[in-house]
C-alpha positions as a printed Julia matrix, in Angstrom:
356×3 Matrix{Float64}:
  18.6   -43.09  -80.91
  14.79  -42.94  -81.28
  12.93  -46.1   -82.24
  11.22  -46.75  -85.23
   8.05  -46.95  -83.21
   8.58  -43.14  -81.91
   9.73  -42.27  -85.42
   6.12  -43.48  -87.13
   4.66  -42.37  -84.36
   5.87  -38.36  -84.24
   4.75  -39.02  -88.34
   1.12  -40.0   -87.38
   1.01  -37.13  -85.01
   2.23  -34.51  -87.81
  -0.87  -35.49  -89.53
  -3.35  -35.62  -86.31
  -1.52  -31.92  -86.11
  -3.23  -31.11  -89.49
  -7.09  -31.84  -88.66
  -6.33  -29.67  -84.71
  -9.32  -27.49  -84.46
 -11.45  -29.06  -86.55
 -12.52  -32.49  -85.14
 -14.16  -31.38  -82.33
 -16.13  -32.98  -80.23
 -14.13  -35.84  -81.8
  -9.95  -35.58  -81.13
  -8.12  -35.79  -84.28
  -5.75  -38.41  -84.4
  -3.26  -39.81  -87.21
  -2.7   -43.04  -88.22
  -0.02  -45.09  -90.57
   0.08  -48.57  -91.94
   3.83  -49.81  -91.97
   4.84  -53.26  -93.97
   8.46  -54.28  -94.07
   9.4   -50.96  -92.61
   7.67  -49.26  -95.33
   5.02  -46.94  -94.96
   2.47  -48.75  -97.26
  -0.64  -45.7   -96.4
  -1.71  -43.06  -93.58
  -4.81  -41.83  -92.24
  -6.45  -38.59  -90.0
  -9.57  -37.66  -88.95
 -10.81  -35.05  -90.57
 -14.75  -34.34  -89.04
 -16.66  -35.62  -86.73
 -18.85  -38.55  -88.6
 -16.28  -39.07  -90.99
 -14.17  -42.21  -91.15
 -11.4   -42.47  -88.38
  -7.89  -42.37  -88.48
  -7.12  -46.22  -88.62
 -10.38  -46.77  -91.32
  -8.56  -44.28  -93.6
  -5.39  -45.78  -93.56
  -6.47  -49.18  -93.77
  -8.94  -48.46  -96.24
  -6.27  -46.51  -98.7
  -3.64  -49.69  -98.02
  -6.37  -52.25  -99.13
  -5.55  -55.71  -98.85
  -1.88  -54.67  -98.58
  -2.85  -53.93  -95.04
  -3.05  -57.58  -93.66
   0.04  -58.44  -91.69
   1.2   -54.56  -91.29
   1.55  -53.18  -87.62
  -0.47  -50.04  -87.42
   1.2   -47.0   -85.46
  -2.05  -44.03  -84.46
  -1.4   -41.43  -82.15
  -4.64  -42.38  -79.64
  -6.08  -45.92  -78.5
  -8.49  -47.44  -81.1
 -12.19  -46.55  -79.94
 -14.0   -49.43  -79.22
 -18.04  -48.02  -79.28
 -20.62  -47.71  -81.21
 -21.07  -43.68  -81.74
 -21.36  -42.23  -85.23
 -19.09  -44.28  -86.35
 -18.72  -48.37  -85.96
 -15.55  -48.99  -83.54
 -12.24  -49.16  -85.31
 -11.3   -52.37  -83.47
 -13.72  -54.21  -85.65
 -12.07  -53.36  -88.59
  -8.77  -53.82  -87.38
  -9.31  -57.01  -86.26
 -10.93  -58.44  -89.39
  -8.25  -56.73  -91.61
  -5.69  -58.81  -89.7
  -3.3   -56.16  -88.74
  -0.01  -57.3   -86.99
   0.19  -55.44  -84.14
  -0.56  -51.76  -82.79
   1.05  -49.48  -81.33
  -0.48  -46.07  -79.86
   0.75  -43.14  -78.34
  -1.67  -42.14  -75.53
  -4.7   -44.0   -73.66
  -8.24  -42.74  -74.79
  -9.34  -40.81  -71.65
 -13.02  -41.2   -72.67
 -14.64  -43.74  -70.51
 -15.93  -45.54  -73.0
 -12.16  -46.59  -74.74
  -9.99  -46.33  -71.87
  -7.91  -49.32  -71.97
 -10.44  -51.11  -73.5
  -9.59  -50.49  -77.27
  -6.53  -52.06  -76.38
  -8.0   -55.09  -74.59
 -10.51  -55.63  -77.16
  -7.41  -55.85  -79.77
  -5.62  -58.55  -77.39
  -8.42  -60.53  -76.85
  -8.52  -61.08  -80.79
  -4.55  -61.84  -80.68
  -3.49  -58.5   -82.03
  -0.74  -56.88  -80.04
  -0.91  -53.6   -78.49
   1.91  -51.46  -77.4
   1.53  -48.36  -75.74
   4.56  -45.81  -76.75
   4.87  -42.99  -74.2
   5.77  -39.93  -76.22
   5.62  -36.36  -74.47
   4.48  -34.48  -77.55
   1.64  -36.78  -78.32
   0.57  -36.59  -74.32
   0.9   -32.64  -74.52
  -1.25  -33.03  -77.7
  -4.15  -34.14  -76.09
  -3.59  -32.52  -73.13
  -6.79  -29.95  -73.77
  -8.8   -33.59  -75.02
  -7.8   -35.52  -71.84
  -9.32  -32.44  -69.89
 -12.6   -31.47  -71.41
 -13.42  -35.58  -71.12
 -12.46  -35.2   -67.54
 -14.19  -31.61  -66.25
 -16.76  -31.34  -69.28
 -15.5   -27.7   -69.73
 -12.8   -26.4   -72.61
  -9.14  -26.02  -71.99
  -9.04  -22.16  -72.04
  -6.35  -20.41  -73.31
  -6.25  -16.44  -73.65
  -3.9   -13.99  -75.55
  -3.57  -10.09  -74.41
  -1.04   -7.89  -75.69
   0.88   -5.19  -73.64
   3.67   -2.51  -73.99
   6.45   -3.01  -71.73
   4.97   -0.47  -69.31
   2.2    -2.84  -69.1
  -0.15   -1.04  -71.45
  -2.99   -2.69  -73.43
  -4.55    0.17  -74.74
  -3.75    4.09  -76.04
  -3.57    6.75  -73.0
  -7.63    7.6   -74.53
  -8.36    3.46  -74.68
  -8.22    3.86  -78.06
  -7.25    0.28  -79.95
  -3.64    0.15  -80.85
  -1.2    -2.46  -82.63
   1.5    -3.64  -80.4
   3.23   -6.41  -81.92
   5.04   -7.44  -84.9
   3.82   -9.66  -88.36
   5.67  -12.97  -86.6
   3.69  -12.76  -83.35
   0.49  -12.13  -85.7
   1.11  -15.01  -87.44
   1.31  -16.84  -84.27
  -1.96  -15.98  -82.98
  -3.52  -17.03  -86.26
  -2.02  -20.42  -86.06
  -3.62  -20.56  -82.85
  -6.6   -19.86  -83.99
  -6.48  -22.07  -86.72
  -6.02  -25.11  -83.97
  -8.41  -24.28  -81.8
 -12.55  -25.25  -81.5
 -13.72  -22.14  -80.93
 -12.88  -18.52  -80.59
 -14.51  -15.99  -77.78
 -14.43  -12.46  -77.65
 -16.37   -9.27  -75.95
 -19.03   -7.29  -77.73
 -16.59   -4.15  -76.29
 -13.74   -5.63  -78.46
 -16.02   -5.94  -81.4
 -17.66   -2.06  -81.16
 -13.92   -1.27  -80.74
 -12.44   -2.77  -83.32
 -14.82   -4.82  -85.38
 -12.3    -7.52  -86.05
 -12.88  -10.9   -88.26
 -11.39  -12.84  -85.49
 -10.81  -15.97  -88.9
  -7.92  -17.72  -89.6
  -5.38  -15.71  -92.4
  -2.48  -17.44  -92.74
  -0.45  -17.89  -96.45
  -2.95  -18.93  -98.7
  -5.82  -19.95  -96.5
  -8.86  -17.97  -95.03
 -10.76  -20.28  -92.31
 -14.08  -19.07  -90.25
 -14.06  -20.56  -86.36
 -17.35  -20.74  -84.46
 -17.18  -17.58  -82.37
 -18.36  -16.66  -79.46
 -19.55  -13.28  -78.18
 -19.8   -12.06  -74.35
 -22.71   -9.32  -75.05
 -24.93   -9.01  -71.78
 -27.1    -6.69  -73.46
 -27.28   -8.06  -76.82
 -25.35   -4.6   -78.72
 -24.1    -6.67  -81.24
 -24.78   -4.85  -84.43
 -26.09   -6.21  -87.82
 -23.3    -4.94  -89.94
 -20.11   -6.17  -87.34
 -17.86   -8.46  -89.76
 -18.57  -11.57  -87.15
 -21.56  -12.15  -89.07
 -19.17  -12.87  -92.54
 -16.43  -14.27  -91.08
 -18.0   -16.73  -88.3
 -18.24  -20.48  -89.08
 -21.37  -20.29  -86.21
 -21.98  -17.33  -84.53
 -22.9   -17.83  -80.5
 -23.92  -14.43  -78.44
 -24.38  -15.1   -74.77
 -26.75  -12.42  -72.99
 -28.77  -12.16  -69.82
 -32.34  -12.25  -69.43
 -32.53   -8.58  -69.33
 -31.6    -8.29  -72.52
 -33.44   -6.44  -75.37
 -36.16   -9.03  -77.05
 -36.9    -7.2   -80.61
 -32.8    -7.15  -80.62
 -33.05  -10.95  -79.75
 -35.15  -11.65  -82.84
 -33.09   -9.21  -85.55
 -29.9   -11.17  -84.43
 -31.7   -14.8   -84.74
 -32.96  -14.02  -88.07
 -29.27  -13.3   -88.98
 -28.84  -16.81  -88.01
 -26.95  -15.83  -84.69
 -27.47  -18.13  -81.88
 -28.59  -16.27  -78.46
 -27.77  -17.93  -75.51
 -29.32  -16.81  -72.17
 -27.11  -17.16  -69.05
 -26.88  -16.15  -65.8
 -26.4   -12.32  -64.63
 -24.07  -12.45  -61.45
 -25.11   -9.88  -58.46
 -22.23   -7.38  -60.2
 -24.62   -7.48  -63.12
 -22.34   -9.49  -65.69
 -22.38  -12.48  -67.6
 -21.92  -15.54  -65.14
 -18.94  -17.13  -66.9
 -18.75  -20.11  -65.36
 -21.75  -20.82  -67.07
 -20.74  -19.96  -70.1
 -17.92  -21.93  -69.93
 -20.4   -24.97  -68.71
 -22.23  -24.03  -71.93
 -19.09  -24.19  -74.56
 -17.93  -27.48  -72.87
 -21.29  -29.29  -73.13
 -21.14  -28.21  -76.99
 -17.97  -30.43  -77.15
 -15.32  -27.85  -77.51
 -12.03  -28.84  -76.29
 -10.02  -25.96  -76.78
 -11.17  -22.7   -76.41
  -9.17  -19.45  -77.78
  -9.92  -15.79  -75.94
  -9.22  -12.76  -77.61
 -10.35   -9.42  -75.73
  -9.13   -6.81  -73.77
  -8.08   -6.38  -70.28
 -11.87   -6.41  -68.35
 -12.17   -9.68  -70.19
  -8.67  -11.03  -69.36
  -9.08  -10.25  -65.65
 -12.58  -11.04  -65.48
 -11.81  -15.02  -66.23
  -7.55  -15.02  -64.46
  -9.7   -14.11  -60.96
 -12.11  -16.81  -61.58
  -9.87  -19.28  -62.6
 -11.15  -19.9   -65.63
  -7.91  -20.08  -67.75
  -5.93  -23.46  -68.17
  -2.92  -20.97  -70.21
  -2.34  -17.32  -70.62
   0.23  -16.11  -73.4
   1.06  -12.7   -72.77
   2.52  -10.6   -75.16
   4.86   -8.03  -74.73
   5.74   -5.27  -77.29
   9.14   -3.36  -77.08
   7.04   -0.18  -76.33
   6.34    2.75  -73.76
   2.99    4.02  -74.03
   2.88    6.03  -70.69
   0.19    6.8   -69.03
   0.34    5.56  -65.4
  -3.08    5.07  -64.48
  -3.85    3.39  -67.49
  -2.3    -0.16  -66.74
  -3.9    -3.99  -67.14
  -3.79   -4.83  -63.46
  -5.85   -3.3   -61.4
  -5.57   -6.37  -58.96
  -2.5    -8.21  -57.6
  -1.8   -11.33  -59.15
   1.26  -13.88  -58.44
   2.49  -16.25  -61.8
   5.59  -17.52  -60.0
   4.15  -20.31  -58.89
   2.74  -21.73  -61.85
   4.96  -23.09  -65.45
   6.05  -20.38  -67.1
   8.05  -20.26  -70.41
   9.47  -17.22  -72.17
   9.59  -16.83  -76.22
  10.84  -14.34  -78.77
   9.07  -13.89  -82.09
  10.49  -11.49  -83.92
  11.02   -8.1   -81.97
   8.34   -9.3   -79.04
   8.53  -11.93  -76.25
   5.72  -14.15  -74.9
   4.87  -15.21  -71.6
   3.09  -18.68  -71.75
   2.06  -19.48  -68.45
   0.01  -22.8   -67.75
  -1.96  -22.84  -64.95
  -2.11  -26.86  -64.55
């Protein structure tokens, strides 16, 4: 039987669930004020600079809140940053007790939210559940390597095709597997794609789920700055980001700024692309945590060989598109040695291999 600590606990995480993808550089947590074993408010983060998790929940419970044990899905920050440090206000509110479900990795809270809360006679209890550790799995690693958690999506027929027998674009999957990779973009920081994906298919790479239309900050792989005026990027991006090299065309440089694209200069490697590592270095250092890639196979490839890729889901469509010299892989590869979990959705399956 699960204890009422887990139980208010998975409930704070439901609603840290609901702000994913949009707190960023900041993690979004979720917070709830119980009194008497009632739930008297709850909090989330819902920006970075807005109020945090525990302020909104103690601030909704007003002075109901003194003597009620707190339950938030992350250790109270205990820092000055654009906000004053929740400890403060927990302290003076006179909460009971807290109880958190993961450590802050930052450096700056790591244990110390918690000590800071002893210290003033409030105690802290530190509830180890697996879904709220897996939660900030992506969080725990950008603090640590300053670079996104990278996950990438490709799509292939069961002959391992990503593409028609002329490359033309095709649709492989089914409406449930669509809807998945919408929800995926909905919790993630960022999107990236190619500038060959967008001459090919000029997609809106947004969020459309049931009643809801979001724009992402996207990113755009162009070396040579192609990206044209009229691609649907421009209307559907929250921030558009195009990373070229310094080769690229100057006069095109300035048409795409005054569209209010950002143009990012970055290495060319000696095969003449885009040196990803940098761009990767570039993403993390803007604070993204978790970083969605949609492209085609070059891309896919391109970042699996240089270990760039913390989880691949790979779809696979109950199709036969033939062509034999046509296929993804032009490079041997071995998953068996990494987690790997099969899914059905709908008619298709997903691979979702992590790589750490």
């Amino acid at each position: 039987m699960m204890s009422n600590s887990k139980i208010y606990l998975e409930k704070a995480l439901k609603l840290a669930e609901a702000r994913r993808g949009f707190c960023a550089p900041n993690p979004a947590v979720g917070a709830i004020l119980v009194k008497d074993d009632q739930i008297i408010s709850v909090g989330l983060h819902k920006k970075s600079g807005l109020p945090h998790a525990e302020v909104e929940a103690i601030n909704a419970a007003g002075d109901n809140a003194k003597g009620a044990n707190l339950y938030v899905t992350l250790e109270p920050c205990c820092h000055y940053g654009k906000t004053p440090p929740c400890t403060e206000l927990i302290t003076k509110t006179g909460i009971k007790a807290v109880y958190y479900g993961s450590i802050d990795p930052n450096p700056d809270v790591f244990n110390k939210g918690a000590q800071t809360l002893q210290e003033s006679g409030i105690n802290c209890f530190l509830v180890n559940l697996p879904k709220i550790k897996s939660f900030y799995e992506s969080y725990a690693y950008w603090i640590t390597n300053k670079r996104p958690w990278v996950t990438i999506k490709l799509a292939l027929s069961l002959d391992g095709k990503a593409t028609g027998m002329r490359g033309e674009p095709i649709f492989l999957t089914g409406k449930e597997l669509n809807c998945y990779t919408h929800t995926f973009r909905k919790k993630s920081d960022a999107l990236l794609t190619t500038i060959s994906t967008i001459l090919c298919d000029n997609p809106q790479m947004n969020v459309r789920l049931a009643g809801e239309i979001i724009k992402k900050p996207i990113y755009v792989l162009d070396s040579n700055l192609r990206l044209p005026l009229n691609a649907r990027v421009h209307q559907t991006a929250e921030k558009l980001v195009v990373f070229h090299t310094k080769f690229a065309n100057k006069q095109r440089k300035q048409a795409l700024i005054k569209r209010n694209v950002h143009c990012v200069e970055v290495r060319e490697t000696e095969t003449g692309n885009l040196d990803l590592d940098e761009v990767i270095n570039v993403i993390g250092k803007s604070g993204i945590h978790d970083l969605w890639i949609e492209a085609g196979k070059k891309c896919f490839q391109s970042f699996l060989y240089k270990k760039l890729i913390q989880r691949a889901l790979i779809y696979i469509a109950p199709k036969i598109l033939g062509d034999p010299s046509n296929s993804i892989f032009q490079m041997s590869f071995n998953f068996q040695k990494y987690h790997i979990q099969w899914n059905q959705y709908g008619k298709d399956a997903v691979c979702d291999i992590k790589f750490c």
